[in-house]
C-alpha positions in Angstrom: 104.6 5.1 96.6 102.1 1.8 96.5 103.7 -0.5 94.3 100.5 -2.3 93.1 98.8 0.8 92.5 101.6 1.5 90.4 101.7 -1.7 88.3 97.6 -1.4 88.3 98.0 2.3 86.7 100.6 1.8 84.7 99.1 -1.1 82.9 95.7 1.0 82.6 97.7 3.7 80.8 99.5 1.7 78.6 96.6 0.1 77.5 93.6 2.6 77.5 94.1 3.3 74.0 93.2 0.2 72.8 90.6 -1.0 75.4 89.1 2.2 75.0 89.5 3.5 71.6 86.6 5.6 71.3 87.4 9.0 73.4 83.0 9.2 74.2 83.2 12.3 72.1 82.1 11.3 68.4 85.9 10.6 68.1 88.2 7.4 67.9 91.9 7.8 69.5 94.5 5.8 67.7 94.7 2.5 69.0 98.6 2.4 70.0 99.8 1.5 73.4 102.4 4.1 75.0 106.2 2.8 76.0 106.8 1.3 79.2 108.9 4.6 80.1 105.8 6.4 79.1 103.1 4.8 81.0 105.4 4.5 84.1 106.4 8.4 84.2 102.4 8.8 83.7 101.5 6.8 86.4 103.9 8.0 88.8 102.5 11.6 88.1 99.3 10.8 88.8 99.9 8.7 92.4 102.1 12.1 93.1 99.0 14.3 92.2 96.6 12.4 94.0 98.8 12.1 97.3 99.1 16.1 97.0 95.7 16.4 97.0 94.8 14.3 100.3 93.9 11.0 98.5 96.0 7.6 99.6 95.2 4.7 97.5 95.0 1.3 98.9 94.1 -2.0 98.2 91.0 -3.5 99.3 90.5 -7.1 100.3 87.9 -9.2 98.1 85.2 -9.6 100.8 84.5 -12.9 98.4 87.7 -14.4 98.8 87.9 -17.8 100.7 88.6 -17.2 104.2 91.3 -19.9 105.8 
């Protein structure tokens, strides 16, 4: 499992609910973050659901970084 993209998806679940409070629906969630244990078991579900499905996630390379 890509440890980045696990770090990258865990942080986004621990945080969506209060850098994205408003669910797009008329509806506001709480604004709470989720427990480490939480957003880690998340986020390890979904790298195991998208590598069922086909998808591999990688990183990509800034083309704008500084070459040496």
């Amino acid at each position: 499992m890509p440890e980045d993209a696990l770090i990258v998806i865990t942080s986004a679940i621990k945080t969506a609910f209060i850098d994205h409070p408003g669910s797009g629906h008329g509806t506001t969630w709480d604004q709470v973050t989720k427990s480490d244990e939480e957003s880690i078991h998340l986020a390890k579900a979904v790298l195991v659901a998208l590598r069922k499905a086909g998808y591999s996630v990688t990183k990509v390379e800034d083309q704008n970084a500084p070459k040496p």
